[in-house]
C-alpha positions in Angstrom: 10.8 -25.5 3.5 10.6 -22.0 4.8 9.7 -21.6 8.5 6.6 -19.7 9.2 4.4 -18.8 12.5 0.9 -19.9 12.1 -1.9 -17.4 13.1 -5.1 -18.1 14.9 -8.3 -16.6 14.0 -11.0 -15.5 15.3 -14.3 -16.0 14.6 -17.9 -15.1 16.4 -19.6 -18.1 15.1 -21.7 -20.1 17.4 -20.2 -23.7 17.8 -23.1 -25.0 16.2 -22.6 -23.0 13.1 -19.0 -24.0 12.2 -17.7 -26.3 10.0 -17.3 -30.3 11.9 -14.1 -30.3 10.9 -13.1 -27.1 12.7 -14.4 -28.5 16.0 -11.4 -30.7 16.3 -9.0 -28.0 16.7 -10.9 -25.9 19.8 -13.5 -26.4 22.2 -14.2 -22.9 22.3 -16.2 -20.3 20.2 -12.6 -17.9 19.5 -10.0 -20.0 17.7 -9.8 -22.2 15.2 -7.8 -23.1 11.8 -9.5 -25.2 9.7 -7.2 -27.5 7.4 -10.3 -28.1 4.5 -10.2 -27.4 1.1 -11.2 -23.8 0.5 -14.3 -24.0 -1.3 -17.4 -21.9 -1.3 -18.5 -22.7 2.3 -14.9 -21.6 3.7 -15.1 -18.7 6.1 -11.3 -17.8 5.0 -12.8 -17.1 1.5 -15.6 -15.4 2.4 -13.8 -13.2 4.7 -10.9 -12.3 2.0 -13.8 -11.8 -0.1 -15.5 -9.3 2.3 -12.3 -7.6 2.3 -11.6 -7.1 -1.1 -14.3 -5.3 -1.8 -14.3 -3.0 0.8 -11.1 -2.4 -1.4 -12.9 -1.6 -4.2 -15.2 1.0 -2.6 -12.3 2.3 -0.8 -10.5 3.5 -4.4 -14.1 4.1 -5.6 -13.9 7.0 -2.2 -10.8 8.4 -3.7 -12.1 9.5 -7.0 -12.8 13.3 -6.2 -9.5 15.5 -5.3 -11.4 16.3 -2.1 -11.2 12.3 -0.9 -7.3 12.1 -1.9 -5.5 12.5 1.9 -3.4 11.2 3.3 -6.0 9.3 6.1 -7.8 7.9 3.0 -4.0 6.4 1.8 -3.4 4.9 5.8 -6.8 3.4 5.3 -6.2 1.7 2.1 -2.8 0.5 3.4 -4.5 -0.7 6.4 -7.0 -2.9 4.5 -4.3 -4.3 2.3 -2.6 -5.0 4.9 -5.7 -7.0 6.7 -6.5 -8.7 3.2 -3.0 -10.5 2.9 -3.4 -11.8 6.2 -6.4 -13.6 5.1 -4.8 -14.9 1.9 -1.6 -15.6 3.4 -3.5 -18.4 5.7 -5.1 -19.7 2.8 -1.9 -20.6 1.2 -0.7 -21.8 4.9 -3.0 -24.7 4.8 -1.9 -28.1 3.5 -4.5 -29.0 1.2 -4.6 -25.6 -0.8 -0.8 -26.1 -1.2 -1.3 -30.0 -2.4 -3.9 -28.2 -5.0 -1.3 -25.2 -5.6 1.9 -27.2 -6.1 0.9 -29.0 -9.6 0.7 -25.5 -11.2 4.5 -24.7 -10.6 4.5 -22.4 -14.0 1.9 -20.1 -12.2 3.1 -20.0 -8.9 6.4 -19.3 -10.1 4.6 -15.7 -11.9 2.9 -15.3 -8.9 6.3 -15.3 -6.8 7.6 -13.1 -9.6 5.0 -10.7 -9.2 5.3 -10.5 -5.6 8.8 -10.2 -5.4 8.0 -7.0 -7.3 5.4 -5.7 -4.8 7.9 -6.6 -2.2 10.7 -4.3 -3.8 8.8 -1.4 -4.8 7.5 -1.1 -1.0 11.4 -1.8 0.3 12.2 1.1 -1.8 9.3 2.9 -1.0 10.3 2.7 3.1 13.9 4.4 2.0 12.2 7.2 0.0 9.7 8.1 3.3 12.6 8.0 5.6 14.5 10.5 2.9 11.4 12.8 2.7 11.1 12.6 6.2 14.6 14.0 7.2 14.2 16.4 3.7 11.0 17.4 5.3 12.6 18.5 8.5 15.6 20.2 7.2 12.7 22.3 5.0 11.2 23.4 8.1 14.3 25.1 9.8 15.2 26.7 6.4 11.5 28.2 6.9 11.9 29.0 9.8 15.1 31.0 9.4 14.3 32.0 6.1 17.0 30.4 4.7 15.6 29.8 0.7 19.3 27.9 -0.2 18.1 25.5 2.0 15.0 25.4 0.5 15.9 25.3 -3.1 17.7 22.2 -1.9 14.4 20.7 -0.7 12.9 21.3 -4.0 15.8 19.6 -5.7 15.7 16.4 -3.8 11.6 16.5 -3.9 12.3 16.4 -8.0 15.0 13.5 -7.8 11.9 11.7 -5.5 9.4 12.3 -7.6 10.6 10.3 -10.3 12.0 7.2 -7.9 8.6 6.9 -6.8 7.3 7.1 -10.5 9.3 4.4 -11.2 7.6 2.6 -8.6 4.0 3.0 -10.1 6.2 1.7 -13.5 7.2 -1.2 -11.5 3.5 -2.1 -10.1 1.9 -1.7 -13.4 3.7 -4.5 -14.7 2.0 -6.6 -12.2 -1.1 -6.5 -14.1 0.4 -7.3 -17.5 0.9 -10.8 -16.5 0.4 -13.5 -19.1 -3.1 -15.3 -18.8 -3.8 -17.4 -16.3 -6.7 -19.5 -17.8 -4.5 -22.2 -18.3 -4.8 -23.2 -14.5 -6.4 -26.2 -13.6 -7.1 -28.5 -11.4 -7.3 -26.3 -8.7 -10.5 -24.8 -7.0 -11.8 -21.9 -9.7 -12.5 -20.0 -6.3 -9.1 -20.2 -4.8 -8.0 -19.0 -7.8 -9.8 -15.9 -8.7 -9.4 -14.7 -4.6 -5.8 -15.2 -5.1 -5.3 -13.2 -8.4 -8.3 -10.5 -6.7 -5.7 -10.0 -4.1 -3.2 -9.1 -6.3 -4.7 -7.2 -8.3 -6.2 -5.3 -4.9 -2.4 -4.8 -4.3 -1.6 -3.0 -7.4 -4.6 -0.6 -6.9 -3.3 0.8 -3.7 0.0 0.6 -4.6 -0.3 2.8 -7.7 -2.9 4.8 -5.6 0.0 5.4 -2.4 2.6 5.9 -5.3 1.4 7.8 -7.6 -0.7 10.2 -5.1 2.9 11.3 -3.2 4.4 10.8 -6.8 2.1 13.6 -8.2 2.3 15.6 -5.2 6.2 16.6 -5.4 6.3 17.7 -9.0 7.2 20.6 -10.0 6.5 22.3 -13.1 10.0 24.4 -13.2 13.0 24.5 -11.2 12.1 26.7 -8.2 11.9 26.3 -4.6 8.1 27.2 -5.2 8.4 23.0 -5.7 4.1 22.7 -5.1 2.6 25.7 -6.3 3.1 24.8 -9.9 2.0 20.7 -10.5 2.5 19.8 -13.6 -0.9 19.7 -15.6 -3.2 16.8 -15.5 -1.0 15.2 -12.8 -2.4 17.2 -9.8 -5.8 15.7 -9.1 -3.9 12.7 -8.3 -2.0 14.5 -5.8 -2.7 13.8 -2.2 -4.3 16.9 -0.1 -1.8 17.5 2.7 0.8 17.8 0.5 -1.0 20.0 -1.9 -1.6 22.0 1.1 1.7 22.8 2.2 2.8 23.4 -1.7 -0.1 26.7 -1.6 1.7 27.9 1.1 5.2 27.6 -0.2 4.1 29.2 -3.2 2.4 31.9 -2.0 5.1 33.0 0.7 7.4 32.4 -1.7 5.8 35.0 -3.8 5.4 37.5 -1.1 8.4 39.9 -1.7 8.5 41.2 2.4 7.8 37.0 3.3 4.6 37.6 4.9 5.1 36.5 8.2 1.8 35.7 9.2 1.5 33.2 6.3 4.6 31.9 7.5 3.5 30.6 10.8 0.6 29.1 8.8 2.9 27.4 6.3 5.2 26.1 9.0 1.8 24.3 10.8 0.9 23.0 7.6 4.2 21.4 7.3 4.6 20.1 11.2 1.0 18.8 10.1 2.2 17.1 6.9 5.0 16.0 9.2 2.7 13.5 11.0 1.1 12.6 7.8 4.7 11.3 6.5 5.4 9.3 9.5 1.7 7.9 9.2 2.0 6.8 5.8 5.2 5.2 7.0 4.0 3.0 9.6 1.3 1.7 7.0 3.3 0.5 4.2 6.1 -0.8 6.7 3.1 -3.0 7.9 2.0 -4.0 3.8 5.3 -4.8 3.3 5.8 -7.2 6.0 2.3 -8.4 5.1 3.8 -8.5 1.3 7.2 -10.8 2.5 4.8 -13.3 4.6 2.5 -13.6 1.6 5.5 -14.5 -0.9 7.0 -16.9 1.7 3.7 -18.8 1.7 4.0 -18.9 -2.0 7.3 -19.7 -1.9 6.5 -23.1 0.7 4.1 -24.1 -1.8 7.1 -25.1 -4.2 9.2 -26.4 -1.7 
């Protein structure tokens, strides 16, 4: 059995209007952990519920090329993030693990499919932390006009673009999974809000992925690495980083290196700077959220 720490949650119910089973564990109105059957009537349900479709609006948000920042990415993350708590202390109570545990074959893809989400977002904290200190560097070489330097940024902004394509690869294959109509025995609910989850998680995985993915690539090998996206791929992009890639371009272009537009490019990138380091901290905290949910999957087996 893997060790976990349980979570309290909070709820504003009157005492009145909770569950009697729920009364056992507090006497007041702010904790409790209920250890019934998730069903209909279960808050926990309704809540990851609530969640997931705020999900779905949120992506519906992202549709125009005007929504696409990186704010609107920290937000997704952020409700991920808040959905797999939910779920994971769904699968921490006993009876929805005695329900889970006599359909090892689909637990087992489930594990499977988060072990993927768990990697990609691993690999995704090493790329930030790369583009983070590439970032940087790129801003001195601005600074002193220095375009080896930058020409080296562009280079390892090409060799990150397709890592992180390769992580929208690796996500996709999350939603290819063989049918799972062959479950049963097990509440219908429980099921569809645990395969709603996942399938939340792929949508704003390919969304962080895919938007930073689209953002680096360049359409020929130039330090110019934004100016020219390749076509079709650029609405996807994510704003701040489209931002900075104008700038580059068009200083880049300038044969005296307009120095007013440099000072404006070099605020756009201490900007996109904080962006970065943003976007970080969000899918550090998925990915945490990501292990704890696997781990509750993984107890269900053992």
């Amino acid at each position: 059995m893997v060790s976990k720490c349980r979570r309290s949650l909070s709820f504003p119910n009157h005492p009145n209007s909770l569950p009697k089973d729920s009364k056992r564990f507090s006497k007041t109105t702010s904790h409790f952990r209920s250890t019934s059957l998730p069903c209909t009537s279960h808050p926990l349900i309704y809540q990851l519920k609530d969640h997931l479709n705020h999900l779905k609006s949120w992506a519906a948000s992202g549709s125009t090329p005007d929504t696409r920042t990186s704010a609107w990415l920290c937000d997704g993350l952020a409700r991920l993030k808040t959905a797999h708590d939910y779920l994971d202390d769904i699968l921490l109570l006993p009876q929805t693990q005695d329900s889970l545990r006599h359909q090892p074959d689909w637990i087992e893809r489930l594990l499977d499919d988060f072990l993927r989400f768990v990697d990609a977002y691993g690999i995704f904290q090493t790329l930030v932390f790369t583009l983070k200190q590439e970032h940087s560097a790129a801003q001195v070489a601005v600074r002193r006009k220095d375009e080896s330097k930058v020409e080296t940024y562009a280079k390892a902004m090409r060799k990150m673009e397709k890592e992180m394509g390769d992580l929208v690869s690796t996500v996709r294959c999350t939603t290819r999974s063989p049918s799972n109509n062959f479950v049963c025995n097990v509440d219908a609910e429980l099921v569809e809000v645990i395969l709603d989850a996942k399938e939340a998680t792929a949508l704003v995985s390919t969304a962080l992925f895919s938007g930073i993915s689209s953002s680096l690539v360049s359409k020929k090998p130039s330090w110019i690495w934004l100016g020219f996206a390749k076509k079709g791929r650029v609405e996807d992009g994510i704003q701040e980083f489209k931002q900075v890639g104008t700038e580059c371009c068009l200083w880049g272009l300038r044969k005296k290196r307009d120095e007013e537009l440099r000072m404006v490019l070099l605020k756009r990138m201490n900007e996109l700077e904080d962006c970065i380091v943003k976007i970080g901290m969000g899918s550090e905290r998925v990915f945490r959220s990501l292990i704890s949910t696997r781990v509750s999957l993984l107890n269900v087996l053992t």
